[in-house]
Residue, then its C-alpha position, 0 to 999 in steps of 0.5 A: x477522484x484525487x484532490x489536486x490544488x496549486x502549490x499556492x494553495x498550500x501557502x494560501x488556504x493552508x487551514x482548507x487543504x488541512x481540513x480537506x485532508x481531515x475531512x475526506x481522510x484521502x491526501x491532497x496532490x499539490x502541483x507546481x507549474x502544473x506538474x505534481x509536486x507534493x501530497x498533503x495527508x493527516x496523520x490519521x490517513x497517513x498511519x492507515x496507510x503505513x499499516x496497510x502497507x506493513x500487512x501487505x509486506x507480511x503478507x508478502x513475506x509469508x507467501x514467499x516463505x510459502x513458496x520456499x516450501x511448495x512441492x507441486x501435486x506430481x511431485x507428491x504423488x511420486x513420493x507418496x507412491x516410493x513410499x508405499x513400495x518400500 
């Protein structure tokens, strides 16, 4: 369940937002005039999420590099079956 504060809060109970964020290690959504505003996370939740996110791009990189290289099944078989005939 996201974590949503007023933005009041963060001028407020800025050390229990802090310690929120720490504590759950997920962020912390701000609004103001009841829309999101802000999201408040530690550090440590932050670098986990730039990581994960830097493993998803190299994994999209490499699939897509994959890709590049597909032959499909049929396409195999037919080069395979030029082959045995020469």
């Amino acid at each position: 369940m996201p974590i949503i504060k007023p933005i009041s809060d963060l001028r407020n109970h800025f050390n229990e937002i802090s310690e929120i964020c720490h504590k759950e290690g997920e962020p912390v959504f701000i609004t103001k005039n009841g829309e999101g505003n802000l999201v408040v996370m530690s550090m440590a939740a932050y670098e986990r999420e730039r990581l994960l996110f830097d493993l998803y791009k190299k994994l999209l990189e490499a699939e897509m590099e994959d890709e590049k290289d597909y032959v499909p099944h049929r396409e195999v078989m037919k080069r395979l079956k030029r082959k045995l005939d020469e």
